[in-house]
C-alpha positions as a Python dict, from the first residue, in 0.01 Angstrom:
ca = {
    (1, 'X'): (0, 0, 0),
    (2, 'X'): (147, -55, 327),
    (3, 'X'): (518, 29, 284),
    (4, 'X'): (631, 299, 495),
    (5, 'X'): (860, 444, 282),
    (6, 'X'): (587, 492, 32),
    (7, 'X'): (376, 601, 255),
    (8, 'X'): (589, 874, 318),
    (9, 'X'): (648, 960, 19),
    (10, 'X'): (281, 947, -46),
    (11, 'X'): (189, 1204, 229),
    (12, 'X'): (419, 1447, 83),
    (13, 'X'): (288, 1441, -230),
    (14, 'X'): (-52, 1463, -39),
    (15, 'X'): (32, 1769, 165),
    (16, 'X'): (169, 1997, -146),
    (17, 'X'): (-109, 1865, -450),
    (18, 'X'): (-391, 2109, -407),
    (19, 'X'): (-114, 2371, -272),
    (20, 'X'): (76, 2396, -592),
    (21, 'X'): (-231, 2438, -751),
    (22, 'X'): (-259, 2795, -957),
    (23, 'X'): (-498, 3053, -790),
    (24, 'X'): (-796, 3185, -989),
    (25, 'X'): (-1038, 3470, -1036),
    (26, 'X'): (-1317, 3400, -789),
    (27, 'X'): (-1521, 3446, -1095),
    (28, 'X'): (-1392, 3077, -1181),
    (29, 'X'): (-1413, 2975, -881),
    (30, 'X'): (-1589, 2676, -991),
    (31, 'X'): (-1335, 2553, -1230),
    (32, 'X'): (-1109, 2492, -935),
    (33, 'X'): (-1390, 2349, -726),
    (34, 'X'): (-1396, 2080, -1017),
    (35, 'X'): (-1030, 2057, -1049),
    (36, 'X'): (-962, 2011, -680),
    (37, 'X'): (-1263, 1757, -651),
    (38, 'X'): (-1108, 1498, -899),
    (39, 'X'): (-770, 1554, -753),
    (40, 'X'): (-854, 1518, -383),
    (41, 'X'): (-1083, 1195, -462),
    (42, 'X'): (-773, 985, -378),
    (43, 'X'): (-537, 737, -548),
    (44, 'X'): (-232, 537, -466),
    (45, 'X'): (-64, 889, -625),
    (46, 'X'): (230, 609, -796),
    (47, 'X'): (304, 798, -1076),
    (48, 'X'): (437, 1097, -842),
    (49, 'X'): (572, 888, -576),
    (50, 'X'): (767, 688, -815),
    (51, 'X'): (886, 1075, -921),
    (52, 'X'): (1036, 1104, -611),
    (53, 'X'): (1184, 801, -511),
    (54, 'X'): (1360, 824, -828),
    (55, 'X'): (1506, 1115, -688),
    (56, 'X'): (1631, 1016, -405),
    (57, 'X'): (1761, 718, -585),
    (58, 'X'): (2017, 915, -735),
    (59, 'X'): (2097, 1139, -443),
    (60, 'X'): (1855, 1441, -514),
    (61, 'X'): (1550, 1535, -230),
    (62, 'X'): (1205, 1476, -275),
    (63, 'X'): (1112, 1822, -185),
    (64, 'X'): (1353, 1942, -501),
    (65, 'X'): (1122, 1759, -732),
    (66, 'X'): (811, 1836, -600),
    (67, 'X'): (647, 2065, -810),
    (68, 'X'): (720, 1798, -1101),
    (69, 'X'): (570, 1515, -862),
    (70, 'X'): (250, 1769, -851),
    (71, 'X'): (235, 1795, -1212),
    (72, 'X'): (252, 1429, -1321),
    (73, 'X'): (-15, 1395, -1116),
    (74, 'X'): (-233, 1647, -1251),
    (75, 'X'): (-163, 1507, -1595),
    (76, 'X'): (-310, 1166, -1474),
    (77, 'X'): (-608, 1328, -1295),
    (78, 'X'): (-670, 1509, -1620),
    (79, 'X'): (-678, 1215, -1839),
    (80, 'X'): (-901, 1014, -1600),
    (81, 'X'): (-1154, 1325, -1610),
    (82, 'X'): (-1171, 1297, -1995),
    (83, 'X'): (-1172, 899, -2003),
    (84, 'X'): (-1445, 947, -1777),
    (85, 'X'): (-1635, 1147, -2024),
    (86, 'X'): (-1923, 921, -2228),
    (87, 'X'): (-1744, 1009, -2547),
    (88, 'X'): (-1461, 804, -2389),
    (89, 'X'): (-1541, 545, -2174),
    (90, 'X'): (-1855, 639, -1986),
    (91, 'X'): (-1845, 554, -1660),
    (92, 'X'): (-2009, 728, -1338),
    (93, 'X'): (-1754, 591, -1089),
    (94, 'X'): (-1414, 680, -1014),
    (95, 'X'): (-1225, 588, -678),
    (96, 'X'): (-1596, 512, -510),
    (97, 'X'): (-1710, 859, -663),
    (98, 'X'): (-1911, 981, -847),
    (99, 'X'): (-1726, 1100, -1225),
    (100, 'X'): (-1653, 1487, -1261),
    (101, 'X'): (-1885, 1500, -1538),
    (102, 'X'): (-2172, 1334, -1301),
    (103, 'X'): (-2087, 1626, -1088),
    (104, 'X'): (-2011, 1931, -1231),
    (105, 'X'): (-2172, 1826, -1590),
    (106, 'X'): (-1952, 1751, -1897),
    (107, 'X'): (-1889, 2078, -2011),
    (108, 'X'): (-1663, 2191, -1647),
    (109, 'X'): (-1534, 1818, -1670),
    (110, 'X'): (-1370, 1882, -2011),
    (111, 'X'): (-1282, 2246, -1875),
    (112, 'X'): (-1142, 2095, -1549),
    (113, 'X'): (-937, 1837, -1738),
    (114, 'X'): (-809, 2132, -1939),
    (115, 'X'): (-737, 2338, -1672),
    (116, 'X'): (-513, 2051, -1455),
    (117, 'X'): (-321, 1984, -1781),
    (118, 'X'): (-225, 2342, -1826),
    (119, 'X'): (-149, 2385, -1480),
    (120, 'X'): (108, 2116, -1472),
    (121, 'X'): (328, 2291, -1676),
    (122, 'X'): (264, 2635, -1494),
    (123, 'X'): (381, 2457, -1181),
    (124, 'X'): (720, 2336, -1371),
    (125, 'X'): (781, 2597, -1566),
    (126, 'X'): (781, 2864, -1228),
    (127, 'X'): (979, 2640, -1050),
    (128, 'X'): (1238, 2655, -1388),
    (129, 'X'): (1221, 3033, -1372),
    (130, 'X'): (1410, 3047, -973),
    (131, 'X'): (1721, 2857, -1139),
    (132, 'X'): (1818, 3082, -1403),
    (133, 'X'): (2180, 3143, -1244),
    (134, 'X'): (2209, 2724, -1212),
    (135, 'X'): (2213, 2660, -1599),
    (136, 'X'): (2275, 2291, -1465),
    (137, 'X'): (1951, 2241, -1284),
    (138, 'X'): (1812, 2426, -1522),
    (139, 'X'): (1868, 2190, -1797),
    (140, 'X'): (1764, 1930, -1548),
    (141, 'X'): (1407, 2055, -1536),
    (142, 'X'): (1376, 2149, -1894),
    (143, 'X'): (1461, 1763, -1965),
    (144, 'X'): (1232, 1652, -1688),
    (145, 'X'): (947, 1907, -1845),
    (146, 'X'): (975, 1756, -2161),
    (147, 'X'): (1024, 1393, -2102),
    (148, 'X'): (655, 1457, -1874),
    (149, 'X'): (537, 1658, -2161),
    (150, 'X'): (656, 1375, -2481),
    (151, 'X'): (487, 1048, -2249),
    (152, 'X'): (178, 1190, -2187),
    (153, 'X'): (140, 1357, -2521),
    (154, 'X'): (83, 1249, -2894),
    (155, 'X'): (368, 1030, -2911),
    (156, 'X'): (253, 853, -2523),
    (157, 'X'): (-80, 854, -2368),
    (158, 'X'): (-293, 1052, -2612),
    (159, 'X'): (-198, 834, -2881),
    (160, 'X'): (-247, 541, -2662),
    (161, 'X'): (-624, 669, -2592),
    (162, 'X'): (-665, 698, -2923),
    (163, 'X'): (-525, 324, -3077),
    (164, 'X'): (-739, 229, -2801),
    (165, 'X'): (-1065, 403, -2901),
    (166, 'X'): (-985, 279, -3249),
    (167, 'X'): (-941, -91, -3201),
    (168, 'X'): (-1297, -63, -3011),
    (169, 'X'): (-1544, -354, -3145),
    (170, 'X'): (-1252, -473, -3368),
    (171, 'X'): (-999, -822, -3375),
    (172, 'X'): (-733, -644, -3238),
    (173, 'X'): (-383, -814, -3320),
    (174, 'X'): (-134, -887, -2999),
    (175, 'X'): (134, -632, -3144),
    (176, 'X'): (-167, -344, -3161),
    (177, 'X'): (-252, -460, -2816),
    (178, 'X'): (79, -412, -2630),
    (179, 'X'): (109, -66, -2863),
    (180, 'X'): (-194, 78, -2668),
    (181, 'X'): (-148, -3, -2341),
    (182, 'X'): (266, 101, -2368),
    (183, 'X'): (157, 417, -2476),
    (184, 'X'): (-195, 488, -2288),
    (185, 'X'): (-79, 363, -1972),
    (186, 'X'): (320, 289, -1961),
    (187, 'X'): (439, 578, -2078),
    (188, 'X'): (323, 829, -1807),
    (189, 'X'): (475, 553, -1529),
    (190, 'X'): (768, 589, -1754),
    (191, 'X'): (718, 982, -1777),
    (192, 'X'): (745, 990, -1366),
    (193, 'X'): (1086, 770, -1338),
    (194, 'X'): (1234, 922, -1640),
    (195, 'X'): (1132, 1284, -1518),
    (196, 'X'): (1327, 1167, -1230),
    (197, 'X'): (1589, 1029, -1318),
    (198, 'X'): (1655, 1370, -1542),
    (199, 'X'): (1591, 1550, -1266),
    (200, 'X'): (1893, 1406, -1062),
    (201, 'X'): (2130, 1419, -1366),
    (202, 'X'): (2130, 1037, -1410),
    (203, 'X'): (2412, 876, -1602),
    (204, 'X'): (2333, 675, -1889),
    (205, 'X'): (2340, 328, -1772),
    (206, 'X'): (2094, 451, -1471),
    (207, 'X'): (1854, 610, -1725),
    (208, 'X'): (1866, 275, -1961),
    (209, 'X'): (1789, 81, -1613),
    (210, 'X'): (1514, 292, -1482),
    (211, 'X'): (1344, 311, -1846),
    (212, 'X'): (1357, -82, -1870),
    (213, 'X'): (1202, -112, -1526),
    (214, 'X'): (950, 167, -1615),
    (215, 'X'): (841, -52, -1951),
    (216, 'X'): (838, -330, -1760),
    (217, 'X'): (604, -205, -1446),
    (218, 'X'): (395, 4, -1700),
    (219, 'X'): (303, -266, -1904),
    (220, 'X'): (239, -507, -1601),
    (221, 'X'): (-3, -185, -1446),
    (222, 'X'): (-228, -234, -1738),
    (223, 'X'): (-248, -615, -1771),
    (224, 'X'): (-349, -583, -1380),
    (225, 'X'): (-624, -323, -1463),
    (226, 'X'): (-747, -569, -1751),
    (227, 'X'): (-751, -850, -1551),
    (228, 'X'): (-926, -666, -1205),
    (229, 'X'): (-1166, -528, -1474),
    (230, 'X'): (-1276, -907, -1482),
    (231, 'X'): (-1201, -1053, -1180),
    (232, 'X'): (-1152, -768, -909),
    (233, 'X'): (-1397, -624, -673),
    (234, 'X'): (-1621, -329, -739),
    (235, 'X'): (-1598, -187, -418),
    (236, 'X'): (-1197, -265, -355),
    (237, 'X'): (-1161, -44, -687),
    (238, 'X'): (-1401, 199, -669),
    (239, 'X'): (-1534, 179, -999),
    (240, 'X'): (-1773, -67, -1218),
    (241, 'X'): (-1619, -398, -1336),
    (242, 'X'): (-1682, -555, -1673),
    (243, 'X'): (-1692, -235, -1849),
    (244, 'X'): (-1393, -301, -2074),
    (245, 'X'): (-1620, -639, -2209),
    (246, 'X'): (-1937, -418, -2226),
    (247, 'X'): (-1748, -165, -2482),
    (248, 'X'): (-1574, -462, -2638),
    (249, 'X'): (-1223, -326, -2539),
    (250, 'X'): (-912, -485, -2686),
    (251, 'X'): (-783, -626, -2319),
    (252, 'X'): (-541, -890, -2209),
    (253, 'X'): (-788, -1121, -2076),
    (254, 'X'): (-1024, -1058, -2383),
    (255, 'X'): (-715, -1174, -2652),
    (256, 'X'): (-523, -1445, -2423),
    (257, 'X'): (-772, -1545, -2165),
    (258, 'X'): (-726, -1522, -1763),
    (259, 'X'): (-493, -1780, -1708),
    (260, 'X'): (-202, -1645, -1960),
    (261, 'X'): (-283, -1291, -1839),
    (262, 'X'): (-145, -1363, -1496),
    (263, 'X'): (107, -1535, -1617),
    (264, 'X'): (246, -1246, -1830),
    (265, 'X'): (186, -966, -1522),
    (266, 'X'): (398, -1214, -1306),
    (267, 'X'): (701, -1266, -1624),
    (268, 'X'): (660, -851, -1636),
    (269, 'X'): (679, -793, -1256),
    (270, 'X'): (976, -1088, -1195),
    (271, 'X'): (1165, -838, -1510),
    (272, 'X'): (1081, -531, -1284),
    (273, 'X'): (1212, -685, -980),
    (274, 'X'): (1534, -839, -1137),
    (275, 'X'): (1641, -508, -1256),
    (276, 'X'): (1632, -266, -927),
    (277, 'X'): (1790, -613, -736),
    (278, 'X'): (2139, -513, -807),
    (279, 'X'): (2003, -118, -614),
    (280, 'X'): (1945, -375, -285),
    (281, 'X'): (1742, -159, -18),
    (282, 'X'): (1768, 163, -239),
    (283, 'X'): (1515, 18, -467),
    (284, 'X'): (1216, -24, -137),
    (285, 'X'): (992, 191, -283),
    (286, 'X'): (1037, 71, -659),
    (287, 'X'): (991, -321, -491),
    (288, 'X'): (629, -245, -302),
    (289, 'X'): (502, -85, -608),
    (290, 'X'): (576, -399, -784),
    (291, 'X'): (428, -637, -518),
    (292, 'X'): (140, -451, -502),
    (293, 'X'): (43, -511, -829),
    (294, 'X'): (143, -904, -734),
    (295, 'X'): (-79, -905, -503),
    (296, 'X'): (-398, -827, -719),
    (297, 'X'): (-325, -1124, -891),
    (298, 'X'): (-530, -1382, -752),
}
């Protein structure tokens, strides 16, 4: 990602992740040794970029919605440490590295995973506790908490993980297909802009706009992942491909073959696009995530 907009938003997040962390008893010190490790193994960090340009979207700083930036993020470090695990998916590579459980053994991995979940809502509910005499901000951040806390919960990613796990080794139907990777990988993108946009008080037609973009970019995310998982580079993504044909995933290119796999990322990315055109320049940071994603598609 070369956009410099991004980029900026990207160091911010950058300079305040391992900051907003909770302290801990020296006693567990190793906890946040495993924590930090999986956080600080790098990422594109969308998910809480996407936070903030949201934000500033609709007129609100990014520093304002920083500690909710920080927590998304720790939600999606958190459920990589546990997909990670070899009761999930098994694999002993993540962003080049080696796996938290490789590292630190499967017992701290689970325990770090924990631990970065739980911490994510420390870090928003604190910063909810300094605008008790701004009931309107207030209610801001108790929206943005729970739309964060509904995506990536049993009604978003966790039930996504789990239709996913399920449809393992089984004809999985096109319906079941776009149900698990809307709700295991969508609905935290979606958690991010929609934290957002409740962050800055969005009106209604802004929300409906930014969730249809969200679907539409979340959805697209995945079908890329399916597709690199195929045809990408090991080292470019920092982790083994072929894995989702070795486990007999339900995937895009598995159900509807390569060619008809771009073809759907590029209708999904061309829907993205179309709706943040009428936000002109505002809508940078939304565009470069989007042609990004084009640009894996070879």
């Amino acid at each position: 990602m070369t956009n410099m907009e991004y980029l900026r938003l990207k160091d911010m997040v950058e300079e305040n992740l391992v900051g907003f962390l909770p302290e801990v008893d020296h006693k567990s010190i190793t906890l946040r040794d495993a924590m930090v490790y999986s956080l600080s193994a790098g990422g594109k960090r969308i998910r809480p970029v996407l936070l903030l340009a949201t934000c500033e979207l609709l007129g609100v700083q990014a520093k304002e919605a920083m500690p909710y930036a920080c927590a998304i993020e720790y939600i999606h470090t958190y459920s990589l440490i546990h997909d990670d695990l070899p009761a999930m998916d098994d694999d002993d590579l993540r962003r080049g590295k080696p796996t938290n459980h490789k590292v630190f053994g499967e017992a701290m991995a689970i325990l770090a995973g924990d631990g970065l979940l739980h911490s994510a809502f420390e870090v928003m509910t604190k910063d909810m506790l300094m605008y008790f005499d701004s009931p309107q901000k207030l209610q801001y951040r108790v929206h943005a908490c729970y739309e964060i806390a509904k995506s990536s919960g049993i009604r978003g990613m966790v039930a996504g993980q789990v239709a996913d796990i399920e449809s393992e080794r089984k004809q999985c139907s096109k319906e079941m297909l776009d149900y698990i990777h809307l709700n295991k990988t969508a609905e935290l993108i979606s958690a991010a802009i929609l934290g957002g946009a409740a962050l800055a008080g969005a009106s209604l037609e802004e929300r409906q706009n930014l969730e249809n973009y969200a679907e539409a970019l979340g959805l697209a995310f995945q079908i890329v992942d399916d597709y690199l998982d195929v045809c990408g580079d090991e080292a470019a993504m920092g982790k083994r491909a072929g894995s989702d044909a070795k486990k007999n995933k339900s995937t895009y290119p598995a159900l509807y073959g390569i060619e008809k796999t771009v073809e759907r990322a590029h209708e999904l990315l061309d829907r993205a696009e179309e709706i943040m055109a009428p936000y002109y320049d505002e809508a940078e940071v939304f565009n470069a995530v989007t042609e990004e994603l084009r640009s894996q598609l070879k």
